[in-house]
DRENTILUM-159866 format. One line per 3 residues: number of its first residue (from 0); their letters; for each residue x, y, z of C-alpha. Coordinates in Angstrom, 1 decimal, always signed. Layout:
# DRENTILUM-159866
NUM) A) X Y Z | ... .
# end
This chain:
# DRENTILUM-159866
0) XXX) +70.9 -56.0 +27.3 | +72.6 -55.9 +24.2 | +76.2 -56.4 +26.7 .
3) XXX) +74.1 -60.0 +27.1 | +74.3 -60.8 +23.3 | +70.6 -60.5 +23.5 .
6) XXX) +68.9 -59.6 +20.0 | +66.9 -56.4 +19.1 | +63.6 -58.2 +20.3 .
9) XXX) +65.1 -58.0 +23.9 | +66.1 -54.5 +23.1 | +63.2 -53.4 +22.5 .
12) XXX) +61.1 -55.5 +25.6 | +63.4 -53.5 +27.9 | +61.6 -50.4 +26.6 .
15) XXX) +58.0 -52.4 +26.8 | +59.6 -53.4 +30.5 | +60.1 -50.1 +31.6 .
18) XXX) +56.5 -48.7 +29.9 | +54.3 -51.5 +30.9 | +53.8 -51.0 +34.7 .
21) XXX) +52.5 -47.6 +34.0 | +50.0 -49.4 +32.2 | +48.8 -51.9 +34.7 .
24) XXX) +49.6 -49.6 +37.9 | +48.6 -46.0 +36.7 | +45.0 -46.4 +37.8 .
27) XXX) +45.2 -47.0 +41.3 | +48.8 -45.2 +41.5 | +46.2 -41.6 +40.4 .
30) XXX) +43.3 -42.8 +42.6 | +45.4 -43.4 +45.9 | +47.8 -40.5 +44.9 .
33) XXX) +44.1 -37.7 +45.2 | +43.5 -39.8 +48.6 | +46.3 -40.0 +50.7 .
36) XXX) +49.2 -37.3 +51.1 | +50.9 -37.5 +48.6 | +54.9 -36.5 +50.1 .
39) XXX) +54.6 -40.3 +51.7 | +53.6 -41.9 +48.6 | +56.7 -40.3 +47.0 .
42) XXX) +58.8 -41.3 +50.1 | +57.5 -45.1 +50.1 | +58.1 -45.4 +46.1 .
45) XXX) +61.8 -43.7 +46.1 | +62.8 -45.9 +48.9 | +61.2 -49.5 +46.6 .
48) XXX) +63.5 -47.9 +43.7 | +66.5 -47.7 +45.9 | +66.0 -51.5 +47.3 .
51) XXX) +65.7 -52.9 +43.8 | +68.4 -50.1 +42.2 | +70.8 -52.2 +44.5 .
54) XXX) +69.5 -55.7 +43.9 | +70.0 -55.1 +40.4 | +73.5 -53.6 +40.5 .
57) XXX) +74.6 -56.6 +43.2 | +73.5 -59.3 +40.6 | +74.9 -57.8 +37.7 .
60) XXX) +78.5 -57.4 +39.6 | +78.1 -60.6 +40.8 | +77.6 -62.3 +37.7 .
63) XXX) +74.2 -63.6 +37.9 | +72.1 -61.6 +35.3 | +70.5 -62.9 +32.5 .
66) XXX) +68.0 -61.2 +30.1 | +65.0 -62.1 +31.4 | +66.0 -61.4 +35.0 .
69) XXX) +67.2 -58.2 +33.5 | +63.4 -57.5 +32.1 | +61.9 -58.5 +35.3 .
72) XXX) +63.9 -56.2 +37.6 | +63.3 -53.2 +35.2 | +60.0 -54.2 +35.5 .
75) XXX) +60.1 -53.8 +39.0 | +62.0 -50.5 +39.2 | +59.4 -49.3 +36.9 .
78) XXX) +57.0 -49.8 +38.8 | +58.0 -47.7 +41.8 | +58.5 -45.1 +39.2 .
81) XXX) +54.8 -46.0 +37.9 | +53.2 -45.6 +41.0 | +55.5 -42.6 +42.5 .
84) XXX) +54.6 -40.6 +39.2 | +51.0 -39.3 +39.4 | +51.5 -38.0 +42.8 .
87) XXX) +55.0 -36.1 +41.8 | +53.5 -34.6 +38.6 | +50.3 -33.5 +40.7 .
90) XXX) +52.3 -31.7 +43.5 | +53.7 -29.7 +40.3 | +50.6 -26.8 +40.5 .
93) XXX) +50.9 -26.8 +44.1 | +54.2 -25.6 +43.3 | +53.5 -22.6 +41.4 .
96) XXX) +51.3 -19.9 +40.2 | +49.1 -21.5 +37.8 | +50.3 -18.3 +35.4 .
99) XXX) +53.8 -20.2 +35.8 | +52.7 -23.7 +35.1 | +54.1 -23.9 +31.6 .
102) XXX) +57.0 -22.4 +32.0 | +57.7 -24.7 +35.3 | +56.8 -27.6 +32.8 .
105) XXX) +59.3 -26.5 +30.4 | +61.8 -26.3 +32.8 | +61.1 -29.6 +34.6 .
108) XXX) +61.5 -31.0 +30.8 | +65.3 -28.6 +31.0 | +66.4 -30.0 +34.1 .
111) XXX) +65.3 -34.0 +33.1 | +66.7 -33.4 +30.0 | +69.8 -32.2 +30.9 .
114) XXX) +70.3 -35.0 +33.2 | +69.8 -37.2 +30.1 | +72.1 -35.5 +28.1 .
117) XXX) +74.9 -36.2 +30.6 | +73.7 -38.8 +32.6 | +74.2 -42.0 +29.6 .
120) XXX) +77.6 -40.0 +28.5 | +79.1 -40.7 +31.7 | +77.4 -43.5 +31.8 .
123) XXX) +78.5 -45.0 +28.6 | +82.6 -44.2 +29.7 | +81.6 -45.9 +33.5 .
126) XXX) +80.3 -49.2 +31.3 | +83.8 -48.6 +28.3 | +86.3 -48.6 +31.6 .
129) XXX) +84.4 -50.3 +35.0 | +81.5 -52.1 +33.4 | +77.8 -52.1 +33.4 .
132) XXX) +77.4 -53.3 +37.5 | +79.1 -50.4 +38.7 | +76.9 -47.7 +36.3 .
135) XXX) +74.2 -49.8 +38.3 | +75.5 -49.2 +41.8 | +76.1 -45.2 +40.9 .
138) XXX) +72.4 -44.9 +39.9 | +71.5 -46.9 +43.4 | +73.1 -44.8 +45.2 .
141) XXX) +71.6 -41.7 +43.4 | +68.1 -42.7 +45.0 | +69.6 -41.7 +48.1 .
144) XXX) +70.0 -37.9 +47.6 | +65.7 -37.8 +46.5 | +65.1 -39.9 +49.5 .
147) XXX) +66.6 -37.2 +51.7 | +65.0 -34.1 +49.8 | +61.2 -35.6 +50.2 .
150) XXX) +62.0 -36.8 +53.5 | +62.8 -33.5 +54.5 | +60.1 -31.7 +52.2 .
153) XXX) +57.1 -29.9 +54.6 | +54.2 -30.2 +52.6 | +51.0 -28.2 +53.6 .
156) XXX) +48.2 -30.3 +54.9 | +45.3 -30.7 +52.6 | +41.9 -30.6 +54.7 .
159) XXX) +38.7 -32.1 +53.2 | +35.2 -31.0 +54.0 | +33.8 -34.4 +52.7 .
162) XXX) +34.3 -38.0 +53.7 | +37.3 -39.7 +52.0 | +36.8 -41.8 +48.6 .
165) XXX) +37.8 -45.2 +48.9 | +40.4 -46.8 +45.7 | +37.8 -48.1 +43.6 .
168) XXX) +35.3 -45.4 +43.8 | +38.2 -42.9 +43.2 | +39.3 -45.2 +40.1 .
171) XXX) +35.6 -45.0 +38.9 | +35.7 -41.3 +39.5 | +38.9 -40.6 +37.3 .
174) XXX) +37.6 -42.9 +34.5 | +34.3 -41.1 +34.4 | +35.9 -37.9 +34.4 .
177) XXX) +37.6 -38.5 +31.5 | +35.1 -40.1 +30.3 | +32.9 -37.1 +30.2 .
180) XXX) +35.9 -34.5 +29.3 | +36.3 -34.0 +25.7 | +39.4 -31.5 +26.0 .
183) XXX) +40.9 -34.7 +28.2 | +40.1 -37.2 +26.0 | +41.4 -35.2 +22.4 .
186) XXX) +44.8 -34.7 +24.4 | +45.3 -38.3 +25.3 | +44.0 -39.8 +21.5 .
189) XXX) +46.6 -37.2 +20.2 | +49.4 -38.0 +22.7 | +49.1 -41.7 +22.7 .
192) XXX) +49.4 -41.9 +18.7 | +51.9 -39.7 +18.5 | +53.9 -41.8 +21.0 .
195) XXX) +52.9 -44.9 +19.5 | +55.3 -43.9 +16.2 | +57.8 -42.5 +18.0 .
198) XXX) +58.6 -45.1 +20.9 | +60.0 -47.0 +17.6 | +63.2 -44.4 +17.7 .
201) XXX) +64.3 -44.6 +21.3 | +63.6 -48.7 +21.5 | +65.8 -49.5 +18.6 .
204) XXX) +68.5 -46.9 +19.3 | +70.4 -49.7 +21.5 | +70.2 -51.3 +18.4 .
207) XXX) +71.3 -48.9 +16.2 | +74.3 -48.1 +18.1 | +75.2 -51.5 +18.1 .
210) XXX) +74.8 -51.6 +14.7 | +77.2 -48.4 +13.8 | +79.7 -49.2 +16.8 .
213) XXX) +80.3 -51.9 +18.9 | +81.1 -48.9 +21.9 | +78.7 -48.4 +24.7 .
216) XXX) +79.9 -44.9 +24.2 | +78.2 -44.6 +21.2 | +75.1 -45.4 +22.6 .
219) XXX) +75.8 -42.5 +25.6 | +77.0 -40.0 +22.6 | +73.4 -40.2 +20.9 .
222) XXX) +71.5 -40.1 +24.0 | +73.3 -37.8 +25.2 | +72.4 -35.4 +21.7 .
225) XXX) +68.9 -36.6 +22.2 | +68.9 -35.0 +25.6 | +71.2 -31.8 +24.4 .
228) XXX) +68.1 -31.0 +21.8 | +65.4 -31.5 +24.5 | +67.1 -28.9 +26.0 .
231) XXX) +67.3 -26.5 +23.9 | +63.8 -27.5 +22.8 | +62.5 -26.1 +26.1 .
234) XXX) +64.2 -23.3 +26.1 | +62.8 -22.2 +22.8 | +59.4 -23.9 +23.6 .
237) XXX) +58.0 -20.8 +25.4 | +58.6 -18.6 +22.2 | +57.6 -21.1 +20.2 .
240) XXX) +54.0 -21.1 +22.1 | +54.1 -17.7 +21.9 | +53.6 -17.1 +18.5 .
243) XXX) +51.5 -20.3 +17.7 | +48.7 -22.3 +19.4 | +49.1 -25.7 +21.0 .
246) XXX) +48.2 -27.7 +17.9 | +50.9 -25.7 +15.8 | +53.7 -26.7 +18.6 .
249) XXX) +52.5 -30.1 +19.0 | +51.8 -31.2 +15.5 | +55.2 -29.3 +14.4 .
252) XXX) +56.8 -31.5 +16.9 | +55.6 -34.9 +15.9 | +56.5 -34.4 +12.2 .
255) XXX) +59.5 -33.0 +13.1 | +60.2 -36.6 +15.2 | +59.2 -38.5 +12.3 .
258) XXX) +61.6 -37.2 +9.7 | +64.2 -37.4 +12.7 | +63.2 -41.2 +13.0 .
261) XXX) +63.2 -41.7 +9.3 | +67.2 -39.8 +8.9 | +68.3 -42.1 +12.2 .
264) XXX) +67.1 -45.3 +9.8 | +69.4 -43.8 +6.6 | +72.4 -43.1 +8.8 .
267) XXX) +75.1 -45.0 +9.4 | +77.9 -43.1 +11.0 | +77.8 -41.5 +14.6 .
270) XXX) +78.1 -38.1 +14.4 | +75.3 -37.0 +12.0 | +73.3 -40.0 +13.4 .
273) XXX) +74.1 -37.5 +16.8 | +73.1 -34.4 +14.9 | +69.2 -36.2 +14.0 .
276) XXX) +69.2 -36.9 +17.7 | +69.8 -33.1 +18.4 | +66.6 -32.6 +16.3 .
279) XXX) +64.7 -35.6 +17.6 | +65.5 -34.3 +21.2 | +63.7 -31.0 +20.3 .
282) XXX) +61.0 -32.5 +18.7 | +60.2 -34.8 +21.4 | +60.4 -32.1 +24.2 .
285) XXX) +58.4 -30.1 +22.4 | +55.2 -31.9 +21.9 | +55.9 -34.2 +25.4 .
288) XXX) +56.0 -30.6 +27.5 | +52.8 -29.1 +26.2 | +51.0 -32.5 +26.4 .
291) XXX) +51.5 -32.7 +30.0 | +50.4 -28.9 +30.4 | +47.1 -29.8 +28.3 .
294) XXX) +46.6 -32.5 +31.1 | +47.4 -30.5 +34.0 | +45.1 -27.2 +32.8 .
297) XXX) +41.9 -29.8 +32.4 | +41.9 -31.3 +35.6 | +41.1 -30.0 +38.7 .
300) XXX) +42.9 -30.8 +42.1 | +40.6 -33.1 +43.5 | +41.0 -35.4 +40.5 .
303) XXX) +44.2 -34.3 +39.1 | +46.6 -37.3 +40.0 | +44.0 -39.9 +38.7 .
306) XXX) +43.5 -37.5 +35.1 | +47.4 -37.4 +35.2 | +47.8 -41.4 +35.5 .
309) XXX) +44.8 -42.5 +32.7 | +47.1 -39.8 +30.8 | +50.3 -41.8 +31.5 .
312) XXX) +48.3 -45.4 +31.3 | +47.3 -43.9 +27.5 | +51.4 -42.9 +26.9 .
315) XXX) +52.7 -45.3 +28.4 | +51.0 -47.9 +27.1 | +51.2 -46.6 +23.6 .
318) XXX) +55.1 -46.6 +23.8 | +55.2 -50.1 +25.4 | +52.6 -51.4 +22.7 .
321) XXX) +55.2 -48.9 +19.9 | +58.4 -50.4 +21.5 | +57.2 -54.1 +21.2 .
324) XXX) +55.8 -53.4 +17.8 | +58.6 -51.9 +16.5 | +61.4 -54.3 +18.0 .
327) XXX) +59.5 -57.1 +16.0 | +59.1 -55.2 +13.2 | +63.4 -54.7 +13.6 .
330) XXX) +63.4 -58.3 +14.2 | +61.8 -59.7 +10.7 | +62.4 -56.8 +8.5 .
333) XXX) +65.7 -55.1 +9.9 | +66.3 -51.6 +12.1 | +66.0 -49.7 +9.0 .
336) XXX) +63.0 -50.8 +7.5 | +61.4 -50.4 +11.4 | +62.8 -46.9 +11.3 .
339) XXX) +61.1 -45.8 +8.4 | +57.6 -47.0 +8.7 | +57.7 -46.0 +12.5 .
342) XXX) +58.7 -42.5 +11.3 | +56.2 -42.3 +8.4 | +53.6 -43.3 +11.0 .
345) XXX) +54.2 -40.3 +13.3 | +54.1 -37.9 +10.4 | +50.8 -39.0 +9.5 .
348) XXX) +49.2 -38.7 +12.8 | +49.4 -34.8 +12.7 | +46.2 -35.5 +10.4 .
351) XXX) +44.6 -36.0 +13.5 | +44.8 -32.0 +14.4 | +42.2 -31.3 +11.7 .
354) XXX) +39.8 -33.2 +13.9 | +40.6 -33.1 +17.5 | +41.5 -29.9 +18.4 .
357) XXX) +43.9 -29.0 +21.4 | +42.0 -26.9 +23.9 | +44.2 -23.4 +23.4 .
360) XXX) +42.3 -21.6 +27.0 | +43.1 -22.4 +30.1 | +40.2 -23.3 +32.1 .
363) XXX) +39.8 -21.6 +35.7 | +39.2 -25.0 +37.9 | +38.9 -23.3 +40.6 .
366) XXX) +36.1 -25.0 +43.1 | +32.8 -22.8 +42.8 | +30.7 -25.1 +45.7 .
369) XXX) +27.7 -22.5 +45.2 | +25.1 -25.2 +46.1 | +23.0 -25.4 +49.6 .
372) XXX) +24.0 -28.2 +51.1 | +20.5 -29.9 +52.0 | +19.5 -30.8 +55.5 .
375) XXX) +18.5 -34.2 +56.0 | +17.6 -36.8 +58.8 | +21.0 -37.4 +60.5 .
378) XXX) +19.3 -40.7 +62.4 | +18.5 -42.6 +58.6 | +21.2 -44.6 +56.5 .
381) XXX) +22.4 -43.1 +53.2 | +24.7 -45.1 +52.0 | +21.9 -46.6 +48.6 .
384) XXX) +21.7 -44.5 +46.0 | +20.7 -40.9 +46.0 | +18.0 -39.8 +42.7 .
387) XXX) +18.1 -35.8 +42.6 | +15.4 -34.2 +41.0 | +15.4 -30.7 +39.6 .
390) XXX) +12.4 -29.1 +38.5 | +12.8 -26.2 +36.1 | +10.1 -23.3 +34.6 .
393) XXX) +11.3 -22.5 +31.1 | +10.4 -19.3 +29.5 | +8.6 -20.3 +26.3 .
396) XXX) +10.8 -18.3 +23.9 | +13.8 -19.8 +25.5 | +13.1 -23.6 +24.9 .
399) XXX) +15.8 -24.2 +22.3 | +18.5 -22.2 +24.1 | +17.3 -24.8 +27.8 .
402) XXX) +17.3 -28.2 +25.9 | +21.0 -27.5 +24.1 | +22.5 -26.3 +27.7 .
405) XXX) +20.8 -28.6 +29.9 | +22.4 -31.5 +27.9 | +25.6 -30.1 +28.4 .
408) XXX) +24.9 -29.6 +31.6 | +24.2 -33.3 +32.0 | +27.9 -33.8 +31.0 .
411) XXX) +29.2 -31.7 +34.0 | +27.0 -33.7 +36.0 | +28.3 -37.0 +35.2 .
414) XXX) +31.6 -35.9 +34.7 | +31.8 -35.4 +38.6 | +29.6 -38.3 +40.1 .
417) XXX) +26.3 -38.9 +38.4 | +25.9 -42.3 +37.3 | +22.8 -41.8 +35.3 .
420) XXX) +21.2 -38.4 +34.1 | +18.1 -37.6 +32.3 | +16.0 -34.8 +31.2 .
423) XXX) +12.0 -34.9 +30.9 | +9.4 -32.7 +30.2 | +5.9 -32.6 +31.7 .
426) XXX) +3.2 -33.6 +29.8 | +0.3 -31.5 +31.9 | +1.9 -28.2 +32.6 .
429) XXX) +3.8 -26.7 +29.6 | +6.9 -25.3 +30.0 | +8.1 -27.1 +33.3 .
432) XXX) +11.2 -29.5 +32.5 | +12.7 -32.2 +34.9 | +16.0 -32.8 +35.3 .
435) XXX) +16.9 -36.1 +37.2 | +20.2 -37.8 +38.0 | +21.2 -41.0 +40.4 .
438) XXX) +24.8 -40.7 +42.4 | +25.7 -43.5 +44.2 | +25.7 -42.3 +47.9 .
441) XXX) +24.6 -39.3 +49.7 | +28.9 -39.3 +50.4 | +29.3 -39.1 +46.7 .
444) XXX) +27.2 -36.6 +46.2 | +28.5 -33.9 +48.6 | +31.7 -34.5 +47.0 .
447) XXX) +29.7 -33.6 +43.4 | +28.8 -30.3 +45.2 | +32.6 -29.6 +45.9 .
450) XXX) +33.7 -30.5 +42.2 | +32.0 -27.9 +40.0 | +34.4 -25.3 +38.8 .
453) XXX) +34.5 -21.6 +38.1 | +34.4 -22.9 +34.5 | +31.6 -24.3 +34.9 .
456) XXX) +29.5 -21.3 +36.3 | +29.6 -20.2 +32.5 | +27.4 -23.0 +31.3 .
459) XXX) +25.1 -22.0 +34.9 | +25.0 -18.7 +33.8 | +23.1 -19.5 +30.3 .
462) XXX) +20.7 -22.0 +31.9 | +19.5 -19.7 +34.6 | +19.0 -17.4 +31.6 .
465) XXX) +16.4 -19.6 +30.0 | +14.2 -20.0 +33.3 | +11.6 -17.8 +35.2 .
468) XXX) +12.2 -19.0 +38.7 | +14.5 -20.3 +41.1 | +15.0 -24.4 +40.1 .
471) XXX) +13.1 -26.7 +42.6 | +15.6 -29.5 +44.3 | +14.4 -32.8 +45.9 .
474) XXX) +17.0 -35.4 +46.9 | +15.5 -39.0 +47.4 | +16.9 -41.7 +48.8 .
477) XX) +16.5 -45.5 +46.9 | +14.6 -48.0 +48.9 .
# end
């Protein structure tokens, strides 16, 4: 872009370019990536990359690129990247022991980041001496090699007892999840203003390489630091967590990327512009690697690619939102000015941690399907709405204790497929409470019996506790 004379504004919309389809296509990317297998989902997206990786690489060597086509075909690689990544950050558990997961996390963030730390070097000396349509064909032909390893990847077969969700009723399912998740929803408020602030640093570094050199190699020589401190970032990460909880690591991380952000604005000169990039690097691995781990140890496998992609919608579309902010910001006030505000911002946002918490246990999501399945009348039509009724005897001492758990309880049941949920208590016969919740097809509620957790038997335990008898269960169908 900026070998297209194209101002800072572009700059930065080749950031927003590359953010936004994970925006629009993260949704359905998560919802289709729990339904179908997800090694042909990678296969199918690898293989859009690699068409459009060459498209872009035979226009730019023929001449023909522009900056708007430029946007619209990053666009379009990101968006096989978009849809490809909630099913490749999924298969991540199925990889390893779940005792493992962080420090397979951390070493996913090594190997990415060492790529980045060598990748735009060499790629900065390929655009100095062949120019920038030959760094394009080298990365075309790099889709190749991933193309072969999937293709070749035997995956184990995953086999459901249930009937298969369809796209929207899985999209609905991921959102309520969420919805209904609190340790979910305090990682992606924390994650997505934290990225907000520091998208500003890597969508104006073009920029400010420009700015301090007219070399592309500049631009590969702080990238390349950037990626040399994510490194080493995830090598000390695991001591790091060690010795401190999650908020520690992750608030230490974003303050530490704001002052980097706020030095890169001040500096002028290449090398200890590379140094803050060493630091920034660390930073940013640091509170990017536990974020995704937060994800990954609330959400269970049946809903794990959808909780992964409203993650990345929430960080993605915080740094597209960021880089276009910040680009204009660079565009009426100058890089500088950008720089600092966008760096004062992420220090501020570790303010947050005094209110939302980071969960610092690792749940056990283990499925815990401890519920008779109920016999019914195979000949009569359930797809209306199902009302399930649960009639409970509460000791009288015990009253409190029920009404406290039982709302929580109500949580857990519209976390995983209720669409409404109440609690009442009769009026004739003290002591007897009903609980009552709609799902929205007999389908969709076997699945709710196959979503409960070991976690969950906790919050079970306690509100067996606080009853005499066995719970009564009716399950009524809507006329």
């Amino acid at each position: 872009m900026v070998s297209l004379n194209a101002g800072p504004m572009y700059v930065a919309l080749t950031q927003t370019a590359s953010a936004l389809p994970f925006f629009v296509l993260a949704l359905p990317a998560g919802a289709i990536g729990d339904i179908v297998d997800r090694r042909k989902i990678i296969l199918f997206t690898e293989i859009w990359m690699v068409v459009v990786a060459f498209l872009l690489a035979g226009m730019t060597l023929a001449g023909m690129m522009s900056p708007v086509l430029l946007l619209i075909l990053t666009f379009a690689l990101s968006a096989g990247d978009a849809f490809e990544s909630p099913s490749w950050r999924a298969v991540l558990p199925e990889l390893v022991e779940k005792e493992d997961l962080a420090a397979a996390s951390a070493l996913n963030g090594i190997e990415f980041n060492f790529a980045r730390a060598v990748g735009p070097a060499l790629a900065g000396a390929v655009v100095a001496f062949a120019g920038v349509g030959v760094a394009f064909l080298i990365n075309a032909f790099s889709f190749l090699g991933v193309i072969v390893v999937v293709a070749r990847w035997k995956r184990r077969v995953v086999k459901r007892a249930t009937p298969p969700e369809t796209v929207a009723g899985a999209t609905r399912a991921a959102i309520r999840y969420v919805r209904y998740s609190p340790g979910v929803r305090r990682v992606m408020v924390r994650g997505g203003t934290g990225m907000f602030f520091a998208s500003g640093l890597l969508a104006l570094l073009p920029s400010l390489a420009h700015r301090i050199s007219g070399s592309p190699i500049a631009y590969g020589v702080l990238l390349g630091g950037f990626g040399c401190g994510a490194v080493l970032g995830a090598l000390v990460l695991q001591r790091a967590r060690a010795r401190s909880s999650a908020d520690v690591v992750v608030s230490a991380g974003i303050a530490t990327f704001g002052l980097a952000t706020i030095a890169a604005g001040a500096l002028h000169v290449v090398w200890p512009l590379g140094a803050v990039m060493l630091f920034g690097g660390a930073a940013w691995v640091s509170f990017i690697s536990l974020l995704n781990v937060q994800v990954l140890n609330q959400a269970p496998d049946w809903v794990r690619a959808r909780v992964l992609a409203v993650a990345m919608l929430v960080f993605q579309g915080a740094v597209a939102a960021g880089s276009a902010t910040w680009g204009a910001v660079a565009a009426r006030v100058g890089v500088t000015e950008a720089l600092l505000w966008a760096g004062a911002g992420a220090i501020l946002t570790t303010v947050l941690a005094l209110f939302l918490r980071l969960p610092d246990v690792s749940l056990d999501l283990t499925p815990w399907n401890h519920w008779r399945t109920p016999v019914v009348d195979a000949g009569v039509d359930y797809e209306g709405p199902i009302l399930v009724t649960v009639e409970y005897d509460v000791a009288p001492e015990r009253v409190p204790d029920f009404i406290e758990t039982i709302r929580e309880y109500g949580r857990i049941r519209r976390r995983d497929g209720a669409s409404r949920w109440g609690i009442c208590r009769d009026l004739e016969v003290p002591h007897r409470y009903l609980e009552t919740f709609a799902v929205s097809s007999w389908a969709e509620h076997l699945r709710q019996h196959d979503r409960l957790t070991r976690a969950d038997s906790q919050l079970e335990e306690r509100l067996r506790n606080c009853i005499r008898d066995e719970p009564m269960v009716r399950h009524l169908l809507y006329l």
